[in-house]
SEKOLKOL-735250 format. One line per field, with one value per residue (C-alpha): x, y, z; residue in one letter. Coordinates in steps of 0.02 Angstrom, whole numbers, plus 50000, padded with zeros to 5 digits. Example, Ala and Ser with C-alpha at 12.3 -4.5 7.8 and 13.67 -1.06 7.14 Angstrom:
2
east <- [50615_50684]
north <- [49775_49947]
up <- [50390_50357]
type <- [a_s]
This chain:
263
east <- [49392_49536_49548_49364_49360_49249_49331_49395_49573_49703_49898_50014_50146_50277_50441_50538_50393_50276_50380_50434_50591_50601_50505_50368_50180_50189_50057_49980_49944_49851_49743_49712_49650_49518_49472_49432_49339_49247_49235_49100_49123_49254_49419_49612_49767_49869_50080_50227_50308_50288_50441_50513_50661_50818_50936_51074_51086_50992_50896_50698_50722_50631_50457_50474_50312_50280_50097_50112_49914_49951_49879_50010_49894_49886_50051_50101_50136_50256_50344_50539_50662_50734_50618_50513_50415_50558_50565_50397_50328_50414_50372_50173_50098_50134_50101_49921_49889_49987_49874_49707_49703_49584_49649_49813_49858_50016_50131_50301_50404_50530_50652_50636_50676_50821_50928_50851_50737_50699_50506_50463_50523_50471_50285_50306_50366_50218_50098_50212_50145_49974_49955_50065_49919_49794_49855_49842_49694_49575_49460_49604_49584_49715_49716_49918_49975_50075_50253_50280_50467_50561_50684_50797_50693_50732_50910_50889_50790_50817_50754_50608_50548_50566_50426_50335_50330_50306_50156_50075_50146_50068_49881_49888_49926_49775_49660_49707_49730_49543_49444_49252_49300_49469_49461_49632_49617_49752_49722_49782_49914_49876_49819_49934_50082_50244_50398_50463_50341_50252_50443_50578_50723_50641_50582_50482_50337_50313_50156_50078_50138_50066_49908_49897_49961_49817_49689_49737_49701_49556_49475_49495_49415_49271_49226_49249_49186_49101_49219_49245_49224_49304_49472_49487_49632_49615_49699_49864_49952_50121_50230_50389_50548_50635_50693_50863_51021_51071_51072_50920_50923_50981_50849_50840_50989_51122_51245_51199_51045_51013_51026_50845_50744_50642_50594]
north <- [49148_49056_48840_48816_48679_48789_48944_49066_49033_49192_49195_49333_49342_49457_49515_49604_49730_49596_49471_49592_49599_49558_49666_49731_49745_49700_49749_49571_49624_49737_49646_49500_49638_49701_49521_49511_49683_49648_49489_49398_49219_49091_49129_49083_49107_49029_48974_48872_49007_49109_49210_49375_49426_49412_49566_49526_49347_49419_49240_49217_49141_49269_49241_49435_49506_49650_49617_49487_49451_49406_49224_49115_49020_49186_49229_49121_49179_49140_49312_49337_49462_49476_49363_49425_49364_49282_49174_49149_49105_48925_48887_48974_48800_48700_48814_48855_48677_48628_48742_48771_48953_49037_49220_49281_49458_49487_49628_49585_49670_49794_49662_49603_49770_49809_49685_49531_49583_49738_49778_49670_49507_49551_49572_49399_49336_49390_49304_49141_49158_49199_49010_48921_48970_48919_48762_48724_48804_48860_48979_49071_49253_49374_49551_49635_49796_49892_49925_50063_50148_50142_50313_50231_50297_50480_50467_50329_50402_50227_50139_50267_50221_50038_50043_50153_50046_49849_49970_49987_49804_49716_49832_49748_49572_49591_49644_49517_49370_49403_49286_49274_49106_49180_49356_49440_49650_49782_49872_50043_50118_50168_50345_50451_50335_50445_50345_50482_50455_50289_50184_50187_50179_50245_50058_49961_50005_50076_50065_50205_50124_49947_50023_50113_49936_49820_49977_49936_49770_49769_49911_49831_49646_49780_49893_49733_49572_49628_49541_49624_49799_49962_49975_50060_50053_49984_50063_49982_49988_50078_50050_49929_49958_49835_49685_49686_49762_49754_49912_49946_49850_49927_49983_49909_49998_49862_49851_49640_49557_49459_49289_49182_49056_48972_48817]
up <- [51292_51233_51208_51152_51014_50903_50937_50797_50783_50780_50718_50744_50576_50590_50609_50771_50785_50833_50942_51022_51149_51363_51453_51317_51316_51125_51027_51033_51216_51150_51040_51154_51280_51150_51087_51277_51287_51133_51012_51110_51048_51071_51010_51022_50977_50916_50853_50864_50946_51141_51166_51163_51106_51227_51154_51271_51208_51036_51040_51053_51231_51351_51435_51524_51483_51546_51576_51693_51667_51468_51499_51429_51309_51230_51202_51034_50882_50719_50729_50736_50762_50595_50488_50333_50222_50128_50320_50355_50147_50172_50358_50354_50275_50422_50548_50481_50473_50643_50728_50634_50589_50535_50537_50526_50582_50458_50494_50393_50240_50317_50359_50195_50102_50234_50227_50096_49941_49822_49840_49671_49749_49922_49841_49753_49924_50003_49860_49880_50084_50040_49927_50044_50184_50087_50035_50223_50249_50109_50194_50291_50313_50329_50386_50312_50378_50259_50302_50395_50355_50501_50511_50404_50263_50341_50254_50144_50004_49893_50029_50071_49899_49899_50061_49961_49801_49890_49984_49807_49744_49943_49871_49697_49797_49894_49770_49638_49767_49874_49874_49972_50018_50078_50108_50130_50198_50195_50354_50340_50413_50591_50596_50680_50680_50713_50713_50827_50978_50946_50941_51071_50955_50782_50714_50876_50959_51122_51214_51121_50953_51015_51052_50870_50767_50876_50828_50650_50645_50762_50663_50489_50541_50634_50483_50350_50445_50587_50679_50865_50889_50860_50961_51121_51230_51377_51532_51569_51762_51743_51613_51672_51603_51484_51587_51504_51553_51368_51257_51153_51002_50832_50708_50551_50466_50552_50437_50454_50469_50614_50656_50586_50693_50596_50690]
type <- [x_x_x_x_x_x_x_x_x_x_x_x_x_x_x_x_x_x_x_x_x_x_x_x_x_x_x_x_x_x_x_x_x_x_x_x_x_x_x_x_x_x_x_x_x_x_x_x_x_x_x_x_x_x_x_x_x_x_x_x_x_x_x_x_x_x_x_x_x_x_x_x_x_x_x_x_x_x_x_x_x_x_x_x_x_x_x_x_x_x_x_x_x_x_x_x_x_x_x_x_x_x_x_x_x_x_x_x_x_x_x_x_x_x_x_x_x_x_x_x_x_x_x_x_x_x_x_x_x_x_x_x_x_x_x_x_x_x_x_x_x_x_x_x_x_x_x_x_x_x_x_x_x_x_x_x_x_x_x_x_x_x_x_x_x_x_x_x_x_x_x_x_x_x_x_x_x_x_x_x_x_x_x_x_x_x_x_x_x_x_x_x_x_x_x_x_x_x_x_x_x_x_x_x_x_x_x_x_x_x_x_x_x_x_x_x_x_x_x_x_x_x_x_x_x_x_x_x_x_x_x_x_x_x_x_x_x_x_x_x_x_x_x_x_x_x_x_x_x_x_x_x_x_x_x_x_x_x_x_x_x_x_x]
């Protein structure tokens, strides 16, 4: 049900694992087909943004879904290949209040640690995003995933323990920053998540991956709000190949970050 006045109002917040490139499912996919299957009231989403992520041009220009059944309305989001929470802290304010959210679904952090921010300023990054929302919206809610190290952290043992310590710093956030009249969750890492089989490069999710990241998120609002119900995949039609001709985008290790949109 999506463009109901009273509905419950969802934002996707993240980073290149949640825009997503031409040619993907995303994992947003995912979770509008469950908020189909199961949240039984009205409900949208919502964002400035609609695109994937062109990596032949390496701008946010494509509308190649792979689901060609995604309805458009359901496709925005404030996520960008390359953005963090450093990005998305100064820019959340407006959106929330440009398009009424009530819930953001926030999956952001190992952009920042890669190429921007040591975990302690990532962490105060991520509080700086938390007030910002509210100050646009009060009673916001917001589900975080942790970061999940991409295979970077295989070789990189200094960065392996940066993800491991803004993990412990993004737990304190939440816990000191929840509020009943805002209530923030940290979902858990998806069980079973293997960087090896759930990505197609060692970073982004493949379809398996998409489907484990929307469980997350579905199965945290579930178990803590009621919201929904637990996740269960729905069946997809066969998988279509990346609509680019363009070699598969570098994991996070590039040796420079990548151009920022944030308008």
């Amino acid at each position: 049900m999506i463009g109901h006045d009273d509905a419950m109002r969802f934002m996707f917040v993240g980073d290149s694992m949640t825009i997503g490139r031409a040619g993907d499912f995303t994992w947003r996919y995912r979770m509008w087909q469950h908020l189909e299957a199961s949240f039984g009231a009205p409900y949208a989403i919502v964002g400035p943004r609609s695109e994937l992520h062109d990596t032949g041009t390496g701008t946010p220009v494509s509308y190649a879904y792979a689901a060609e059944e995604f309805p458009v309305p359901a496709r925005a989001h404030l996520a960008g290949w390359g953005e963090g929470w450093l990005h998305m802290a100064p820019v959340i304010a407006n959106a929330v209040a440009a398009h009424r959210a009530d819930i953001l679904l926030v999956s952001l952090g190992l952009i920042d640690l890669g190429f921007y921010t040591d975990s302690e300023q990532t962490a105060r990054n991520a509080r700086a995003f938390l007030a910002a929302a509210r100050t646009a919206n009060p009673r916001i809610r917001c589900v975080l995933l942790p970061v999940i190290p991409n295979i970077r952290a295989e070789s990189d043992a200094p960065f392996a323990a940066e993800c491991a310590r803004f993990n412990e710093l993004l737990a304190k956030a939440v816990a000191d920053l929840d509020e009943p009249m805002s209530p923030l969750l940290l979902a858990s890492r998806p069980p079973g998540y293997d960087i090896h089989t759930d990505t197609y490069d060692g970073t982004h999710p493949g379809p398996s991956g998409e489907h484990r990241l929307a469980g997350a998120y579905a199965d945290a609002m579930h178990q803590a709000w009621g919201l929904g119900g637990p996740y269960a995949p729905a069946r997809d039609r066969p998988e279509a190949p990346p609509l680019t001709a363009s070699p598969t985008a570098s994991p996070v290790r590039a040796s420079a970050p990548p151009v920022v949109r944030t308008g």
